[in-house]
C-alpha positions in Angstrom: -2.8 16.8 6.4 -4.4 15.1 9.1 -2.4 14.1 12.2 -3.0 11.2 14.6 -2.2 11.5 18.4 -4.2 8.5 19.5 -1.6 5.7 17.9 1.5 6.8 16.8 3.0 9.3 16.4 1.6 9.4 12.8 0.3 11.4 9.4 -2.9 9.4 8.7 -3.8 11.5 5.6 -2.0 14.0 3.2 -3.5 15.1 -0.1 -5.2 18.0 -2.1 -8.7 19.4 -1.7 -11.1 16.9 -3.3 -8.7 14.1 -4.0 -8.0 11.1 -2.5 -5.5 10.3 0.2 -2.1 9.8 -0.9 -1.2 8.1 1.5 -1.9 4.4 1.7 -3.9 3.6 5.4 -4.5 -0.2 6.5 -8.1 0.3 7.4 -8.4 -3.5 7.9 -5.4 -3.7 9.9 -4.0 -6.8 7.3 -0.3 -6.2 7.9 0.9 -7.2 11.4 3.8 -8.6 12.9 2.8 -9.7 16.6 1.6 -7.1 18.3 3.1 -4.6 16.2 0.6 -3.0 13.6 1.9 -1.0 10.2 -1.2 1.4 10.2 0.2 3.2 7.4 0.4 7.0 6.8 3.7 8.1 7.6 5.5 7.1 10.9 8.8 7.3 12.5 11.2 4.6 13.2 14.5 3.6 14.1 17.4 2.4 12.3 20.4 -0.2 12.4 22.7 -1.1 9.9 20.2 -3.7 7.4 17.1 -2.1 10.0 14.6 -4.7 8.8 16.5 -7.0 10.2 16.4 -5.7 13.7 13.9 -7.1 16.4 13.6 -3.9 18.4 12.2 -1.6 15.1 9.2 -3.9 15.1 8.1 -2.7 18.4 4.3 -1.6 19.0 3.8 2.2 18.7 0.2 2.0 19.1 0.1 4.4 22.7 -1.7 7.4 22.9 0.7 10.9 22.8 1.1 13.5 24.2 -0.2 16.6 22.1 1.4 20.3 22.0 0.5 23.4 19.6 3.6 25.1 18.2 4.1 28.0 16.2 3.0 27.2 12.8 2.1 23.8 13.9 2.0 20.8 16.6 4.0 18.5 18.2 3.2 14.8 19.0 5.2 12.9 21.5 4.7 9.5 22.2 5.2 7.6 25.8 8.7 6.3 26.4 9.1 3.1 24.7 11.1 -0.1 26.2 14.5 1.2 24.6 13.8 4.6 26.4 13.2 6.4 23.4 11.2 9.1 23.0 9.3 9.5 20.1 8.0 13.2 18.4 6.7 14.5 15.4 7.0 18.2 15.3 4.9 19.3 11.9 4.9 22.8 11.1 3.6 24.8 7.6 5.0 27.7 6.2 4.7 28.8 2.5 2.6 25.7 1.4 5.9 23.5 2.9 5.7 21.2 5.3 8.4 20.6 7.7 8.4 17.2 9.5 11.0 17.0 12.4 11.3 13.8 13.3 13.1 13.0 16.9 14.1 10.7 18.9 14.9 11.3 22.6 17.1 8.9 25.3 15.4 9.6 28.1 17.2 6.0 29.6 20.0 6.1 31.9 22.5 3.9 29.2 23.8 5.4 25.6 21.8 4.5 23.0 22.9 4.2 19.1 21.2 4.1 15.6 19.3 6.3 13.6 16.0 8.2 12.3 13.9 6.7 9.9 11.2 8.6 8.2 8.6 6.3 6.4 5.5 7.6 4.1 3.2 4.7 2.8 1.9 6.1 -0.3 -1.2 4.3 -2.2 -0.1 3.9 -6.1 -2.6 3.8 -8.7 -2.0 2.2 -12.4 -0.6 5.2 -13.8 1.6 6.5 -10.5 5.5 6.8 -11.1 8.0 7.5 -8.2 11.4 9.1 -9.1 14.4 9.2 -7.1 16.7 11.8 -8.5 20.6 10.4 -8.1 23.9 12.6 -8.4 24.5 15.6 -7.1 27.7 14.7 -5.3 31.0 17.2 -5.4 32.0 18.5 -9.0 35.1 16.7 -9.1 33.8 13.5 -8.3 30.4 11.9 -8.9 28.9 8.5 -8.1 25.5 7.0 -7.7 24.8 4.0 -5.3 22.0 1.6 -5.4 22.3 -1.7 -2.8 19.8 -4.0 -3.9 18.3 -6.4 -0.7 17.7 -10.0 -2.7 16.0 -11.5 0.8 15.3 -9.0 4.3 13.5 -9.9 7.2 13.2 -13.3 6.3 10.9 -13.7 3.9 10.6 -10.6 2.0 12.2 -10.7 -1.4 13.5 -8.4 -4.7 14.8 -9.4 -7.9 17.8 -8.0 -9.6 15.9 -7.6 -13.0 12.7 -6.1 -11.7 11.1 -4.6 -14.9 8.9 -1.9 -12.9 12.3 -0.2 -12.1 14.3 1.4 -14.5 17.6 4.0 -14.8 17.2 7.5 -16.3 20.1 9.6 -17.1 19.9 11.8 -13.8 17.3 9.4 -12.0 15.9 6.1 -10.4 12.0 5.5 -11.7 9.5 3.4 -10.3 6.3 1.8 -11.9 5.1 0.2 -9.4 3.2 -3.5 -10.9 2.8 -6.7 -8.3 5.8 -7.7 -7.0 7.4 -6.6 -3.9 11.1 -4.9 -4.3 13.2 -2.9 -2.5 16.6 -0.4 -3.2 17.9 1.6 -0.8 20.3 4.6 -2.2 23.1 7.1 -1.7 21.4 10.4 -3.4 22.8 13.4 -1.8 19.8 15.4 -3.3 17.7 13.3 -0.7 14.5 13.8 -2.9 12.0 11.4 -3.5 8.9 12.0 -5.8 5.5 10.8 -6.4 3.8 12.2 -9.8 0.0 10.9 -10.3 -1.5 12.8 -12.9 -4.9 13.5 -10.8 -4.0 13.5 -6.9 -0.5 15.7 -7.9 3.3 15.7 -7.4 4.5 14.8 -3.8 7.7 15.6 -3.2 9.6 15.0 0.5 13.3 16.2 1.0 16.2 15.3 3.6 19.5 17.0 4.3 22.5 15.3 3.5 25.6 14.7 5.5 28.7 13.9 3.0 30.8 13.1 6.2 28.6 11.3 8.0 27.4 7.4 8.2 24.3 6.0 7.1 22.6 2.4 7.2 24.6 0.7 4.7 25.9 3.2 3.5 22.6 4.9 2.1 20.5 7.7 2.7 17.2 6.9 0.8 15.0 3.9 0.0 11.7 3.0 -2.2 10.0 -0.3 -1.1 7.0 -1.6 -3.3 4.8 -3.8 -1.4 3.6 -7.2 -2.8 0.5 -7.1 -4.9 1.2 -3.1 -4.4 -0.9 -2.5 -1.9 1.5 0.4 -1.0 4.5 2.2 -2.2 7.2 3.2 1.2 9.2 6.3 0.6 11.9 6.1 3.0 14.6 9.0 4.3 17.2 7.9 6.7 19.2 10.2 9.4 23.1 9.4 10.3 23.9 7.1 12.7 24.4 8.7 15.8 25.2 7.5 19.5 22.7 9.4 22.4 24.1 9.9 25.9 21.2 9.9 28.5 18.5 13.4 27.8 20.1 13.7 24.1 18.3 13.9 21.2 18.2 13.1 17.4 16.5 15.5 14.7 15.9 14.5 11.5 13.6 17.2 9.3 12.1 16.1 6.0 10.5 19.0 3.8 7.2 18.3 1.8 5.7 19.6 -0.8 2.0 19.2 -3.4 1.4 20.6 -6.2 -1.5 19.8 -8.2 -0.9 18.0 -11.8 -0.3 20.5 -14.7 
């Protein structure tokens, strides 16, 4: 794993020992919105009920942080942003797990309210597939939800009968091809996967809350860019309102195992 303090707070790079980068990086800095730059790697943002659609998520993160060793790690802060939000990444390894804290800090004077939201911009290949494992609700009564965005942020758009996705028996599974789509999902296993037969199995993990509330109503997404450049796996916290010096947590587990 390699860490970025110098834009961010970001992961630039995750992977196995003589493989490629699993994560997808936008070396030629292509995707932009105003002054805001996506980078890549794996980043934190914030949330709002339909968050794409939300001005404030798409401001620039590009300061440099503040860094601090840990036990079993380091934590990267970033500068106060215009919402008075404090930004960190605390990463720490134990056991060949990654924990990834990701929180967010009101360090205003006024409340502030949303959410945690944990994105990893992976880099698919041809023979890459993404599963999202669905179920896992209370033993008397089980449901899986998938809300399907038709048109976000504009311009960005998913179809209803997008062939590269398909329904298992205990799963949502992703092919990713060359069309952009997007579902977000209520999975209270909170597990999202990425199998590729040479670079290994990814796998990142977030608590659930049964009682709590989430971005409409869901606690994951998968977002396939156009022309696939990248494949966003996507863990979201509760909605929460901050009082001035509070803060947010939201921890994600990862894990790699190399290909069997």
């Amino acid at each position: 794993m390699i860490v970025l303090h110098s834009v961010g707070p970001r992961i630039a790079w995750f992977g196995l020992r003589e493989q490629d980068n699993l994560l997808y990086w936008d070396s030629a800095a292509e995707h932009r919105r105003g002054s805001w730059r996506l980078y890549g790697g794996h980043r934190l943002w914030i949330t709002r009920p339909l968050a794409d659609e939300s001005e404030e998520i798409y401001e620039p993160d590009n300061a440099p942080c503040r860094l601090e060793r840990i036990p079993d790690g380091v934590c990267i802060t970033s500068p106060p942003s215009a919402l008075a939000l404090e930004k960190s990444l605390a990463i720490t390894v134990r056991d060949r797990r990654w924990t990834i804290e990701h929180r967010l800090r009101n360090v205003g004077q006024l409340l502030w309210s949303g959410g945690a939201w944990a994105l990893t911009c992976t880099a698919p290949r041809e023979s890459t597939l993404y599963r999202v494992p669905l179920g896992g609700g209370p033993p008397a009564w089980d449901v899986a939800t998938i809300l399907i965005p038709l048109r976000w942020g504009g311009s960005h758009t998913s179809r209803l009968d997008d062939p590269q996705i398909s329904l298992t028996a205990d799963a949502l599974e992703l092919r990713p091809r060359e069309d952009e789509a997007k579902r977000m999902l209520l999975a209270p296993r909170g597990r999202l996967e990425m199998h590729d037969p040479e670079r290994g199995t990814f796998c990142k993990e977030a608590p659930f809350d049964p009682d709590a509330t989430y971005p409409a109503g869901t606690n994951l997404a998968v977002y396939v860019g156009p022309q696939r450049f990248m494949v966003e796996l996507e863990t979201m916290s509760p909605l929460r309102t901050l009082p001035p010096g509070a803060t947010l947590t939201h921890a994600e587990t990862w894990t790699l195992a190399a290909s069997s």
